[in-house]
N, CA, C and O atoms as a Tripos MOL2 file, in Angstrom:
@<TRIPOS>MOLECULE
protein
  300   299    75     0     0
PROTEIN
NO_CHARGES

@<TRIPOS>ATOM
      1 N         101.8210  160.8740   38.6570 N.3       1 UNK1
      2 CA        101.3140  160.0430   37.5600 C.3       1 UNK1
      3 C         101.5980  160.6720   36.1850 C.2       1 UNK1
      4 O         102.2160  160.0530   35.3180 O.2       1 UNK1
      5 N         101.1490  161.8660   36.0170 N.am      2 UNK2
      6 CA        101.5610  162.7330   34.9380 C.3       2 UNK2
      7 C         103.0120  162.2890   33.8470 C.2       2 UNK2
      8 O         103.3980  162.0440   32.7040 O.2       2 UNK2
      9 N         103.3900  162.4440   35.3900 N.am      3 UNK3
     10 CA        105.5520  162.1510   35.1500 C.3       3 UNK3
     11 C         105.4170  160.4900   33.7140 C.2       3 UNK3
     12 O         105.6050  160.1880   32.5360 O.2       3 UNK3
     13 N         105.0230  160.0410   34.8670 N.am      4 UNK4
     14 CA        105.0020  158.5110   34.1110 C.3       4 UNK4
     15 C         104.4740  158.6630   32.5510 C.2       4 UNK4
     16 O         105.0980  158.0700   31.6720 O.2       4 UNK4
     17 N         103.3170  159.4650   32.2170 N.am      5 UNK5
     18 CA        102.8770  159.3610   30.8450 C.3       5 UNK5
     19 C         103.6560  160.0950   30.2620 C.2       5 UNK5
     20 O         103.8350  159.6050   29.1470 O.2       5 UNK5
     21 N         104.1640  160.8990   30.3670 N.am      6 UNK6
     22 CA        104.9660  161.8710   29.9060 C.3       6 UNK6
     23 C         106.1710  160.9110   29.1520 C.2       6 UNK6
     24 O         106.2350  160.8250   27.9250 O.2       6 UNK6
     25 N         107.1290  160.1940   30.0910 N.am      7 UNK7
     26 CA        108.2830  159.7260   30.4840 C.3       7 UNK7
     27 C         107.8320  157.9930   29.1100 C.2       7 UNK7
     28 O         108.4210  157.4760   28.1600 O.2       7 UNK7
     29 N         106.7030  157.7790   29.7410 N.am      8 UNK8
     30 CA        106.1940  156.9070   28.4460 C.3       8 UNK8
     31 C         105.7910  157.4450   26.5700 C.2       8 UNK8
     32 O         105.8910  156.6830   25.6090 O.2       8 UNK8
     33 N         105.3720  158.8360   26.5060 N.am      9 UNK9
     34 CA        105.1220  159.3650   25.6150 C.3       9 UNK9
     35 C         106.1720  159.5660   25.0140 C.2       9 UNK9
     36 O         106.0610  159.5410   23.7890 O.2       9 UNK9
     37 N         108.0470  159.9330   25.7770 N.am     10 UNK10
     38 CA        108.7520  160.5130   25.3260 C.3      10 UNK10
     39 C         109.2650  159.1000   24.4950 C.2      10 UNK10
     40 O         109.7590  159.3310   23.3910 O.2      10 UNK10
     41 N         109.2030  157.7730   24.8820 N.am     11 UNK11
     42 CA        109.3870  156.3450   24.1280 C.3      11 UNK11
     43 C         108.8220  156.2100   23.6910 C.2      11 UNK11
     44 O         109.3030  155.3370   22.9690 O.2      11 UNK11
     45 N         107.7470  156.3770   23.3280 N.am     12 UNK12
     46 CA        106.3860  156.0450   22.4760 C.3      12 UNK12
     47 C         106.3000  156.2870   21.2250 C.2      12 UNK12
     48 O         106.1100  155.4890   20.3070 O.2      12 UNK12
     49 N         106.4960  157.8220   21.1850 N.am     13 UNK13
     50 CA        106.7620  158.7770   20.3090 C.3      13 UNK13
     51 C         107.4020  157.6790   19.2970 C.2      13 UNK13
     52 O         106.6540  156.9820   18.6120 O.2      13 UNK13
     53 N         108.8180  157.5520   19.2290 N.am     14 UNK14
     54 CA        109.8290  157.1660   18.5690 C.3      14 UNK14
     55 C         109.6130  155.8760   17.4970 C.2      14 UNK14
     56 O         110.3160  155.4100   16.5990 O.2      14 UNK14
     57 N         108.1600  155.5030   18.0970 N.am     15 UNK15
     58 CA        108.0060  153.9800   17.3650 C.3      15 UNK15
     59 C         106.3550  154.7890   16.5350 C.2      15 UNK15
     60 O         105.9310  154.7700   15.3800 O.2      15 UNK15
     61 N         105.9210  155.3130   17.6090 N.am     16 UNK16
     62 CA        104.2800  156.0650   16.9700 C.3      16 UNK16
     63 C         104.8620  157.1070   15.6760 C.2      16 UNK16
     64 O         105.0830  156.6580   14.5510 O.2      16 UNK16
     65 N         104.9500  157.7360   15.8360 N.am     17 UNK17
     66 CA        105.4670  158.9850   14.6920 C.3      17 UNK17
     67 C         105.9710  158.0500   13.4650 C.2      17 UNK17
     68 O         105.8020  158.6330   12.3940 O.2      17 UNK17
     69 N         106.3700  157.1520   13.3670 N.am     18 UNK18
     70 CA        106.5380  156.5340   11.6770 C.3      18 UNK18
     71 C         105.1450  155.5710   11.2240 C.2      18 UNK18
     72 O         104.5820  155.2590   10.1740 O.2      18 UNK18
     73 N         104.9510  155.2830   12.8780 N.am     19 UNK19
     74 CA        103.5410  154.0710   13.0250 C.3      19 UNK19
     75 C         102.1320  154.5100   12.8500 C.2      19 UNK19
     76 O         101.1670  153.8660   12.4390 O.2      19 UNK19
     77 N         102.2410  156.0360   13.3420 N.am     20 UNK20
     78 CA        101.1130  156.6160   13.4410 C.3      20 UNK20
     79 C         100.5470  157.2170   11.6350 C.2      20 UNK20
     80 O          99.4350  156.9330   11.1920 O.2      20 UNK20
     81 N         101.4960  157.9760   10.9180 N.am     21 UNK21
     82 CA        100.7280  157.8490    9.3230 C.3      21 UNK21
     83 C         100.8560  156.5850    9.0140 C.2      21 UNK21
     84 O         100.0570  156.4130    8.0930 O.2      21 UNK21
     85 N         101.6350  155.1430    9.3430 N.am     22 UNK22
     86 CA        101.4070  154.2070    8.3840 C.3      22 UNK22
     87 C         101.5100  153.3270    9.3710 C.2      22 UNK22
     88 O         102.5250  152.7860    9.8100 O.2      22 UNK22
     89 N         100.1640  153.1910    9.7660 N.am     23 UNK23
     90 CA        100.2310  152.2300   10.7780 C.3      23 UNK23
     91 C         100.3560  150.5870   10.5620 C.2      23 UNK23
     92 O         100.6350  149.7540   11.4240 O.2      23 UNK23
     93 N          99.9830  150.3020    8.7430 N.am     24 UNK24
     94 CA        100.0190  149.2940    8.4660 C.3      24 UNK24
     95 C         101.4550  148.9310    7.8680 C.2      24 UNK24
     96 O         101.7000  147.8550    7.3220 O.2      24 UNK24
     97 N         102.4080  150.0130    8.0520 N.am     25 UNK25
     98 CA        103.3050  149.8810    7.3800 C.3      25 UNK25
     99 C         104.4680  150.2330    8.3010 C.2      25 UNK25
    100 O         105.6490  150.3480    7.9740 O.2      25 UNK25
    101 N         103.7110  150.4440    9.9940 N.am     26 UNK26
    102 CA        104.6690  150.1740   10.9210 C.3      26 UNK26
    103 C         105.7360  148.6790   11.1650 C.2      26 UNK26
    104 O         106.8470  148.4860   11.6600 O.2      26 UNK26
    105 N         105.1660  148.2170   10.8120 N.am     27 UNK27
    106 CA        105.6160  146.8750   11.0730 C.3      27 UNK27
    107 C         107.0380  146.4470   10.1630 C.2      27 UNK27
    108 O         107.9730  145.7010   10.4490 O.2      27 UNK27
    109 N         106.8150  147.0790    9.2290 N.am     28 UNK28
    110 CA        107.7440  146.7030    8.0540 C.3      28 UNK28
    111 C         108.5030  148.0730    7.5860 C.2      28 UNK28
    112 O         109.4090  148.0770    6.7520 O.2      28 UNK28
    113 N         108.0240  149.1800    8.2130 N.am     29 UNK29
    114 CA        109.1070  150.1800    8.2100 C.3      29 UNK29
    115 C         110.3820  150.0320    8.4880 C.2      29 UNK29
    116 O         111.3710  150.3990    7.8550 O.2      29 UNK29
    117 N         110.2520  149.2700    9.8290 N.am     30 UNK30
    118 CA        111.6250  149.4010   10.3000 C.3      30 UNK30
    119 C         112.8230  148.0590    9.7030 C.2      30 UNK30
    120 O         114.0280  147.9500    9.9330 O.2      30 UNK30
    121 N         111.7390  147.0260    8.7400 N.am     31 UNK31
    122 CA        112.2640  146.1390    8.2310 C.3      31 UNK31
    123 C         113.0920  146.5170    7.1240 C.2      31 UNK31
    124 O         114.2780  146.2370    6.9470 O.2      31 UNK31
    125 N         112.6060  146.9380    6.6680 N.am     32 UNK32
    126 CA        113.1730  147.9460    5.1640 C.3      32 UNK32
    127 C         113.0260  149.1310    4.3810 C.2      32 UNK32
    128 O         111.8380  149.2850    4.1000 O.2      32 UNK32
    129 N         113.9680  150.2900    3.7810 N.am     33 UNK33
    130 CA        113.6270  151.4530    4.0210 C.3      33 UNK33
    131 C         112.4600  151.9350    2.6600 C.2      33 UNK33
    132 O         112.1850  153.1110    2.4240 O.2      33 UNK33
    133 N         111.9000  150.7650    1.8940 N.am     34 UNK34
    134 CA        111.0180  150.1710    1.0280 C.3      34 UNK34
    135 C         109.8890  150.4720    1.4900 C.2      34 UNK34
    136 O         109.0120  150.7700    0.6790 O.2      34 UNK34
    137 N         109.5900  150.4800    2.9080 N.am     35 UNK35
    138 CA        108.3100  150.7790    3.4150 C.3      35 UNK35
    139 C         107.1760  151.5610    2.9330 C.2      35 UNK35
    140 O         105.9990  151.2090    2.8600 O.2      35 UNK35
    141 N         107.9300  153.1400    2.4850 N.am     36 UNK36
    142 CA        106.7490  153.6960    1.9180 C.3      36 UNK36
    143 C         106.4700  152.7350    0.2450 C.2      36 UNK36
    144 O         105.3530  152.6610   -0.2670 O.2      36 UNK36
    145 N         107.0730  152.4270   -0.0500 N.am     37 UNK37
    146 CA        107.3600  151.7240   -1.3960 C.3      37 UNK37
    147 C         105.4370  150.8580   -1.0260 C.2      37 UNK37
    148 O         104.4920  151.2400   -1.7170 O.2      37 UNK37
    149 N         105.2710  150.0150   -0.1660 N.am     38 UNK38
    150 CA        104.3620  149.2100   -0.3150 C.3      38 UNK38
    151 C         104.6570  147.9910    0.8640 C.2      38 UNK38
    152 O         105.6660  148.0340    1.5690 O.2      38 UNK38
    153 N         104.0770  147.3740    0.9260 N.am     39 UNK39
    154 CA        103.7590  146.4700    2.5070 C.3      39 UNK39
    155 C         105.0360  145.2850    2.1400 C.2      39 UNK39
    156 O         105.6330  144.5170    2.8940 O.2      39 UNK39
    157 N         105.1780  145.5630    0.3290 N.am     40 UNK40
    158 CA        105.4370  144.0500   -0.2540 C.3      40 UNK40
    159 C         106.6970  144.1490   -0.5670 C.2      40 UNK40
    160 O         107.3300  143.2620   -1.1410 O.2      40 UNK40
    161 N         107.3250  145.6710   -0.0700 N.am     41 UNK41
    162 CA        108.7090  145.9110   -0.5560 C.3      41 UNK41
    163 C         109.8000  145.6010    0.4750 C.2      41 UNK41
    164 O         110.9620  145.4400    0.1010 O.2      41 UNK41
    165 N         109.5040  145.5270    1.5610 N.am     42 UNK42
    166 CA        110.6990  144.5500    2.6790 C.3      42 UNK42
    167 C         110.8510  143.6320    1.9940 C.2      42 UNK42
    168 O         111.9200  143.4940    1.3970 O.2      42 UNK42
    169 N         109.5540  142.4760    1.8360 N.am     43 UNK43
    170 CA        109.2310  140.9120    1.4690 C.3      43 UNK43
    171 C         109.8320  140.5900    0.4330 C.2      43 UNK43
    172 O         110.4690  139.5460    0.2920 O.2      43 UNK43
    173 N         109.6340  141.7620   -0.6770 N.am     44 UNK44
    174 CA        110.1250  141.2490   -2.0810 C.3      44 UNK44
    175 C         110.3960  142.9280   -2.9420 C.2      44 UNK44
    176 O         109.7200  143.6790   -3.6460 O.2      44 UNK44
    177 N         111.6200  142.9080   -2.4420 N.am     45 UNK45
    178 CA        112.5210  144.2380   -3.3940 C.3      45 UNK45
    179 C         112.2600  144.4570   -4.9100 C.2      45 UNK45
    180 O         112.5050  145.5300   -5.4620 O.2      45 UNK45
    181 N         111.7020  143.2720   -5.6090 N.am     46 UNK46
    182 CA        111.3900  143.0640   -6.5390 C.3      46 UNK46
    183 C         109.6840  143.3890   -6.9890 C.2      46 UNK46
    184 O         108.8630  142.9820   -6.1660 O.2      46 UNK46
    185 N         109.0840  144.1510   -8.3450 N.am     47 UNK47
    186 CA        108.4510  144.8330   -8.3620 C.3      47 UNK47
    187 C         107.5770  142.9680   -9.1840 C.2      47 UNK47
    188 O         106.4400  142.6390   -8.8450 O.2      47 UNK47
    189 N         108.2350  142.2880   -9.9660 N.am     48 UNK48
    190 CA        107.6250  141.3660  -10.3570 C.3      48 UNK48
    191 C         107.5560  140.0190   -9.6740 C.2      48 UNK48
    192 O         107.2970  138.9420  -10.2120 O.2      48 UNK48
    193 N         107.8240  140.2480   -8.4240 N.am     49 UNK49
    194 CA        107.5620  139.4850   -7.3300 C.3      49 UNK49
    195 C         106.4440  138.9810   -6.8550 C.2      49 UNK49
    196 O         106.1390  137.8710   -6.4200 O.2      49 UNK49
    197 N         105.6180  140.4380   -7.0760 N.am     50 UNK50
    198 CA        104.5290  140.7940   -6.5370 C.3      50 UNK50
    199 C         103.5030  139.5050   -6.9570 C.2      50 UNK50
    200 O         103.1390  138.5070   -6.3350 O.2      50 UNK50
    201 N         103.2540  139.9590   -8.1520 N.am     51 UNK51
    202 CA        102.5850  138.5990   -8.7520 C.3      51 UNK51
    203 C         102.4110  136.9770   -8.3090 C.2      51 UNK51
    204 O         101.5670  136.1060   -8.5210 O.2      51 UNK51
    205 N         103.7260  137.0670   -7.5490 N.am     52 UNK52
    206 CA        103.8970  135.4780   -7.4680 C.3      52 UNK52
    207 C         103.5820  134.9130   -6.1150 C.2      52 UNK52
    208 O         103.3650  133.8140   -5.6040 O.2      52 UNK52
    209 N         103.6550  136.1190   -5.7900 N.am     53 UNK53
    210 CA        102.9640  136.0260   -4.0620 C.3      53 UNK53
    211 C         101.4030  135.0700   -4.2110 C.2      53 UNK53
    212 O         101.3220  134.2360   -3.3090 O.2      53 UNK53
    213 N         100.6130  135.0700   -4.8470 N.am     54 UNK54
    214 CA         99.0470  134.4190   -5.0220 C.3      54 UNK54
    215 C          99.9020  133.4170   -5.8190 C.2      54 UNK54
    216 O          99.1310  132.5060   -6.1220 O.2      54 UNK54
    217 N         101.1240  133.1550   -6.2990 N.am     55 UNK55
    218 CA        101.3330  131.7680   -6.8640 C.3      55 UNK55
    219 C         101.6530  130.7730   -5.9810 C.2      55 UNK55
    220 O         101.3770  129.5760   -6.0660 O.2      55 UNK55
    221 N         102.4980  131.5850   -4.7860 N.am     56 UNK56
    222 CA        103.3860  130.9110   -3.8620 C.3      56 UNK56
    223 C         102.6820  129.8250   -3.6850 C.2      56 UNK56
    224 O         103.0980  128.7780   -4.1820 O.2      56 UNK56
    225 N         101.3130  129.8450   -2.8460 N.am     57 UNK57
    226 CA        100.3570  129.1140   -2.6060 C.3      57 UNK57
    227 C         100.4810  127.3000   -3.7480 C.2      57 UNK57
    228 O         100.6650  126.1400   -3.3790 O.2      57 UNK57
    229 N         100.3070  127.8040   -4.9020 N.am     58 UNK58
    230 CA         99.9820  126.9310   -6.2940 C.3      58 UNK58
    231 C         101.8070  126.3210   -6.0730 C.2      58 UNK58
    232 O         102.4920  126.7150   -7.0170 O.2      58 UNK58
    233 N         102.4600  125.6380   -5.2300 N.am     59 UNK59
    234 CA        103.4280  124.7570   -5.2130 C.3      59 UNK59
    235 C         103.7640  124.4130   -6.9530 C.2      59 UNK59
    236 O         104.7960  124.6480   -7.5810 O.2      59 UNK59
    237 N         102.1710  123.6250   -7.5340 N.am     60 UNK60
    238 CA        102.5670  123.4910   -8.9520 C.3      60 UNK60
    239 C         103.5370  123.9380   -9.8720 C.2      60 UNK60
    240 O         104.3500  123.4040  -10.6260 O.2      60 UNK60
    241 N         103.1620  125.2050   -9.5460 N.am     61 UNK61
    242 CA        103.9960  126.1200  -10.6100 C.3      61 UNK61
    243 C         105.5180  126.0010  -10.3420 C.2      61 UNK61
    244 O         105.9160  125.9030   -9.1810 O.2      61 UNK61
    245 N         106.4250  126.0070  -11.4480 N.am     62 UNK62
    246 CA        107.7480  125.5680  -11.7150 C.3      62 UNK62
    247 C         108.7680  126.9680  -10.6120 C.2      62 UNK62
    248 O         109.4550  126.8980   -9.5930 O.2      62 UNK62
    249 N         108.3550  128.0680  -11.5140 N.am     63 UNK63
    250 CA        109.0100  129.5780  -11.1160 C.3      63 UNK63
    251 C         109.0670  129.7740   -9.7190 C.2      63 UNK63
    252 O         109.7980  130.6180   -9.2010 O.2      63 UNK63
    253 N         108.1100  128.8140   -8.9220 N.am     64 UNK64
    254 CA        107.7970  129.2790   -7.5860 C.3      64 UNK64
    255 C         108.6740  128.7040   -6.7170 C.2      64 UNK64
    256 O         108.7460  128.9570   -5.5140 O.2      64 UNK64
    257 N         109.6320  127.5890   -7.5980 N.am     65 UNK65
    258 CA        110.1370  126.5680   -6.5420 C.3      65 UNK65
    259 C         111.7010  127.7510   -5.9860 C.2      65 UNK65
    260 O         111.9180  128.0210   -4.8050 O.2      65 UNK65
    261 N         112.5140  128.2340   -7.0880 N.am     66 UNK66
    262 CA        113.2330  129.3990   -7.0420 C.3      66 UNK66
    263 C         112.9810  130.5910   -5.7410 C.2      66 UNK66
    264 O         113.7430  131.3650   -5.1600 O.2      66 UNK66
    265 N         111.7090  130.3290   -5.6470 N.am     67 UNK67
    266 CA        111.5640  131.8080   -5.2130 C.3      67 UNK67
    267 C         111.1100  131.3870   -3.4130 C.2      67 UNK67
    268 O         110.5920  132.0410   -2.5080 O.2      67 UNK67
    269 N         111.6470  129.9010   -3.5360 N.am     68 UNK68
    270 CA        111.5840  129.3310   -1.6920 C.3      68 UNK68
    271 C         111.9180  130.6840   -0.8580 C.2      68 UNK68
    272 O         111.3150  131.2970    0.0230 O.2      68 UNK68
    273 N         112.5720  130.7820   -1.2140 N.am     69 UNK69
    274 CA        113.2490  131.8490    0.0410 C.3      69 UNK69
    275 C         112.7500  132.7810    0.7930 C.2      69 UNK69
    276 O         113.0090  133.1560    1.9370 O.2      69 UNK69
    277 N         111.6280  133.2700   -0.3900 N.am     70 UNK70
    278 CA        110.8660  134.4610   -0.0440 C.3      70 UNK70
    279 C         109.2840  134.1470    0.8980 C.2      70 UNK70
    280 O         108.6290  134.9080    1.6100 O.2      70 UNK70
    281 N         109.0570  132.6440    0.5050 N.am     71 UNK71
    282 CA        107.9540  131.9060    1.4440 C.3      71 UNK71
    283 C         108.1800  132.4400    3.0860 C.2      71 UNK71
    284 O         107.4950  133.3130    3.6200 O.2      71 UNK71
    285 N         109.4460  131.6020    3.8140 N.am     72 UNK72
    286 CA        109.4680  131.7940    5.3820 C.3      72 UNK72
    287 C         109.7970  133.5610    5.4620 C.2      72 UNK72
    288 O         109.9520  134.2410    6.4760 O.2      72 UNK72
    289 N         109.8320  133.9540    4.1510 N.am     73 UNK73
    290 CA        110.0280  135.7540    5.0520 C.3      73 UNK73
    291 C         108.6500  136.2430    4.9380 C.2      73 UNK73
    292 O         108.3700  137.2760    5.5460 O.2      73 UNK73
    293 N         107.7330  135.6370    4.2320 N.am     74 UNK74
    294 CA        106.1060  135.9690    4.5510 C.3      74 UNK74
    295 C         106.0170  135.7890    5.6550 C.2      74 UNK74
    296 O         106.6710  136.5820    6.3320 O.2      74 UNK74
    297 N         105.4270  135.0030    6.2250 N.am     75 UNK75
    298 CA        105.3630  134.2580    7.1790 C.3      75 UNK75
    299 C         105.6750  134.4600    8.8420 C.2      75 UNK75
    300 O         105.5260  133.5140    9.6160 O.2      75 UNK75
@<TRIPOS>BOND
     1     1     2 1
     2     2     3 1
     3     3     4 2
     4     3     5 am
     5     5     6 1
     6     6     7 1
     7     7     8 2
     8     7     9 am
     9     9    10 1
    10    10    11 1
    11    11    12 2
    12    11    13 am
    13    13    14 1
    14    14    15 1
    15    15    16 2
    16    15    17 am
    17    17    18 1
    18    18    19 1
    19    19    20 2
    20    19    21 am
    21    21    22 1
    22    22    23 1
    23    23    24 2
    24    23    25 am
    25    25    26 1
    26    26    27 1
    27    27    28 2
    28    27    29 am
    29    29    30 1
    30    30    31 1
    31    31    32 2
    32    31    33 am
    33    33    34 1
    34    34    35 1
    35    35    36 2
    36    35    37 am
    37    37    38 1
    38    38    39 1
    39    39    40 2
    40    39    41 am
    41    41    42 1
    42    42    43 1
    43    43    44 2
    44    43    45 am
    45    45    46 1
    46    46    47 1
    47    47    48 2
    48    47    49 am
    49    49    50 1
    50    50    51 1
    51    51    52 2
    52    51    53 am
    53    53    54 1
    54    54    55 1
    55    55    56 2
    56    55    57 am
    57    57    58 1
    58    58    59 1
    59    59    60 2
    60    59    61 am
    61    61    62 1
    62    62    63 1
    63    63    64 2
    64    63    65 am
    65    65    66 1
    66    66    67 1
    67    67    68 2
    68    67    69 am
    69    69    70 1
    70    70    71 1
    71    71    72 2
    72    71    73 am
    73    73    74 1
    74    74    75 1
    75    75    76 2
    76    75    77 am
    77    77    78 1
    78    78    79 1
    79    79    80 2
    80    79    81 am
    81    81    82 1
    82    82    83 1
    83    83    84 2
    84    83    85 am
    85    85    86 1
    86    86    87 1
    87    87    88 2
    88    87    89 am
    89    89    90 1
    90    90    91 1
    91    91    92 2
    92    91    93 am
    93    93    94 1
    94    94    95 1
    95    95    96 2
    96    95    97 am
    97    97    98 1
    98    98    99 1
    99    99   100 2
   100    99   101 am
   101   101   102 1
   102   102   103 1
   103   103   104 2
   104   103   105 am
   105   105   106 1
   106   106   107 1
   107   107   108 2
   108   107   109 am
   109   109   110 1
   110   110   111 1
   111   111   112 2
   112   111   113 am
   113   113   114 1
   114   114   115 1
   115   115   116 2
   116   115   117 am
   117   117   118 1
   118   118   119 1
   119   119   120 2
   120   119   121 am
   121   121   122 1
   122   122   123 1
   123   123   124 2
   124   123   125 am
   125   125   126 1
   126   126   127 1
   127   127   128 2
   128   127   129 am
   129   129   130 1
   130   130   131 1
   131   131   132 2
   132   131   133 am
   133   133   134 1
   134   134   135 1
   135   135   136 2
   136   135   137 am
   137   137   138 1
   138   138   139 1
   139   139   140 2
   140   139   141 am
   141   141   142 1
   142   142   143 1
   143   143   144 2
   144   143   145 am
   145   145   146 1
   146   146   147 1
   147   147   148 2
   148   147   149 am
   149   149   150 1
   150   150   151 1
   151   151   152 2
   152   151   153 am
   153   153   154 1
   154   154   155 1
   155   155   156 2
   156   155   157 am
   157   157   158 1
   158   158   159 1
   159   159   160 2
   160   159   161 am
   161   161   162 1
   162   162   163 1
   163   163   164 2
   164   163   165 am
   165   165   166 1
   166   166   167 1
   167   167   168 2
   168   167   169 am
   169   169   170 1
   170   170   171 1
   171   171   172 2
   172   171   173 am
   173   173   174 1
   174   174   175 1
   175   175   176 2
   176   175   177 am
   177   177   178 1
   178   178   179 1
   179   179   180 2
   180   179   181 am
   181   181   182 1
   182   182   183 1
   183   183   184 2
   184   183   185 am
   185   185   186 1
   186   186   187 1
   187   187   188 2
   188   187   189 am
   189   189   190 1
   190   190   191 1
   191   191   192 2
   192   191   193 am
   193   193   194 1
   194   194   195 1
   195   195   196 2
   196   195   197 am
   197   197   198 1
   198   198   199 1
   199   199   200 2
   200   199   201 am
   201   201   202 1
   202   202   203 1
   203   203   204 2
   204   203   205 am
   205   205   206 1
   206   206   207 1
   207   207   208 2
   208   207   209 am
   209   209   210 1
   210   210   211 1
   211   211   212 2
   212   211   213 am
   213   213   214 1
   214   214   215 1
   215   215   216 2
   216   215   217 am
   217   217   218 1
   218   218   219 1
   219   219   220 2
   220   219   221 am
   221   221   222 1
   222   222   223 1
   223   223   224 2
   224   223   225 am
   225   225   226 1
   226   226   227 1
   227   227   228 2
   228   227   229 am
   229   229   230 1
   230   230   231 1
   231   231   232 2
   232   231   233 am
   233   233   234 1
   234   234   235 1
   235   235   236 2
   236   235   237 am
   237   237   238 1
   238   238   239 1
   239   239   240 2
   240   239   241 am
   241   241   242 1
   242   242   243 1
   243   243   244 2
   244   243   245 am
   245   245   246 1
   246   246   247 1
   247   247   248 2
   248   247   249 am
   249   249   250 1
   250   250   251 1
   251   251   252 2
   252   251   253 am
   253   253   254 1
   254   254   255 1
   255   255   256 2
   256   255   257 am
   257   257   258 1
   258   258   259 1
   259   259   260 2
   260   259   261 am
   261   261   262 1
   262   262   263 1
   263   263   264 2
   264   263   265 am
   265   265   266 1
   266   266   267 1
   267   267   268 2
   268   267   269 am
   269   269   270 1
   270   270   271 1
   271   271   272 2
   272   271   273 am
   273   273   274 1
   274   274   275 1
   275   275   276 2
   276   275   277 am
   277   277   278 1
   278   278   279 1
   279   279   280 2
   280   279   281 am
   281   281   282 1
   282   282   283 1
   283   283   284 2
   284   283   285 am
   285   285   286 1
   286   286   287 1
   287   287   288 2
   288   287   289 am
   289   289   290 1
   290   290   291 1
   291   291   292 2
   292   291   293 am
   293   293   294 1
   294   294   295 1
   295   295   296 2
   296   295   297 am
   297   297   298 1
   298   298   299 1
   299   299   300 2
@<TRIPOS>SUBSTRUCTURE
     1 UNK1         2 RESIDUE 1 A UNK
     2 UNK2         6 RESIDUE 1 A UNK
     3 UNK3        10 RESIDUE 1 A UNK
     4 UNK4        14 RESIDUE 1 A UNK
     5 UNK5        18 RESIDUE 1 A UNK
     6 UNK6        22 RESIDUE 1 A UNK
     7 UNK7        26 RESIDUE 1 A UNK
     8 UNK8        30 RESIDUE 1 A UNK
     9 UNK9        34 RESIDUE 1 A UNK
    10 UNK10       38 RESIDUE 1 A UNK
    11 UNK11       42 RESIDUE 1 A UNK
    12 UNK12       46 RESIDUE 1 A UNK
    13 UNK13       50 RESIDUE 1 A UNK
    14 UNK14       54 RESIDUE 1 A UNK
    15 UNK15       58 RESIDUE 1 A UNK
    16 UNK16       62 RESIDUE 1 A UNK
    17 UNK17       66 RESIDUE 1 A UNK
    18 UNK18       70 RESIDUE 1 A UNK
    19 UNK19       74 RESIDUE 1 A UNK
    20 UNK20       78 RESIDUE 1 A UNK
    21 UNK21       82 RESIDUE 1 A UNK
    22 UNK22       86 RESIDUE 1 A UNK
    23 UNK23       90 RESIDUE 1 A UNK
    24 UNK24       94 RESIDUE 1 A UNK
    25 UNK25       98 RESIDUE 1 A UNK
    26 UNK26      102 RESIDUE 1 A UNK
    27 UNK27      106 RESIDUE 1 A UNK
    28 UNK28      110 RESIDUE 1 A UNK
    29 UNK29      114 RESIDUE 1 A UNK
    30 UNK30      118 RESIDUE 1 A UNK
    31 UNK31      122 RESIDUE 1 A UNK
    32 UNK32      126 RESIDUE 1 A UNK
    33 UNK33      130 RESIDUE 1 A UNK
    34 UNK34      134 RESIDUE 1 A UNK
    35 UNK35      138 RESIDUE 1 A UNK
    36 UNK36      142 RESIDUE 1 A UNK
    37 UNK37      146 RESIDUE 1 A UNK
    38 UNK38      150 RESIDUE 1 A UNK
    39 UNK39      154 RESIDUE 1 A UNK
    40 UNK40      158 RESIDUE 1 A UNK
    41 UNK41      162 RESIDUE 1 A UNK
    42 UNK42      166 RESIDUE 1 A UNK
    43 UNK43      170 RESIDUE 1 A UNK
    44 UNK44      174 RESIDUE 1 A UNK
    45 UNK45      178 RESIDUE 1 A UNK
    46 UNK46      182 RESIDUE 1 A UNK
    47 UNK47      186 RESIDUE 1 A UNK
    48 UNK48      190 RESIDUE 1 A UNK
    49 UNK49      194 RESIDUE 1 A UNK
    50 UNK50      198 RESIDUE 1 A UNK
    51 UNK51      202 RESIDUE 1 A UNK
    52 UNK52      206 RESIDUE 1 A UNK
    53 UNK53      210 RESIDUE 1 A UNK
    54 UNK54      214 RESIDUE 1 A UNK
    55 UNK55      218 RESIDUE 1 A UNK
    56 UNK56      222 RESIDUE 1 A UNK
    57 UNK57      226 RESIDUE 1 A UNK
    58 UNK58      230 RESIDUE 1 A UNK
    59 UNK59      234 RESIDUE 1 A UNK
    60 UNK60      238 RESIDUE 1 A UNK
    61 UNK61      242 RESIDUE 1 A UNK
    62 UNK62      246 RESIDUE 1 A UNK
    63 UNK63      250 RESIDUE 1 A UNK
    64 UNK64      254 RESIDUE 1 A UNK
    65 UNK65      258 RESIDUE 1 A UNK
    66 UNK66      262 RESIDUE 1 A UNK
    67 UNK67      266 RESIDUE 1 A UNK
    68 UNK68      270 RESIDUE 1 A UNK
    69 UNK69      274 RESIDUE 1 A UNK
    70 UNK70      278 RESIDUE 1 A UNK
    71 UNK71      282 RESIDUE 1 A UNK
    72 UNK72      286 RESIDUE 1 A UNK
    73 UNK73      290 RESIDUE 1 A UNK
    74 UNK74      294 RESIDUE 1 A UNK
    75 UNK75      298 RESIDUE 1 A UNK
């Protein structure tokens, strides 16, 4: 049995060790190398992006229609 955890630990490792300090930022580590950057730097490379993320929502707004693209990569 040992063998087996071991043999699982040695795969484990490889995804835990970037997952394990940033576990919230496992997910999107491996999306983009932005990761330590912030959760929002895969999503949007752009630092004034950020902002528009709580606009996305507000369709209204003109600037937001441009920035379609970045909607289905939330998501």
């Amino acid at each position: 049995m040992p063998t087996e955890k071991a043999d699982f630990s040695t795969i484990l490792p490889h995804l835990q060790i970037p997952g394990t300090p940033r576990s919230p930022r496992s997910p999107l580590f491996p999306l983009g190398p932005g990761g330590p950057a912030g959760p929002t730097s895969p999503l949007t490379p752009t630092n004034p992006v950020g902002p528009f993320l709580p606009d996305c929502p507000g369709s209204p707004l003109s600037p937001v229609v441009p920035k379609g693209p970045v909607l289905p990569l939330k998501p």
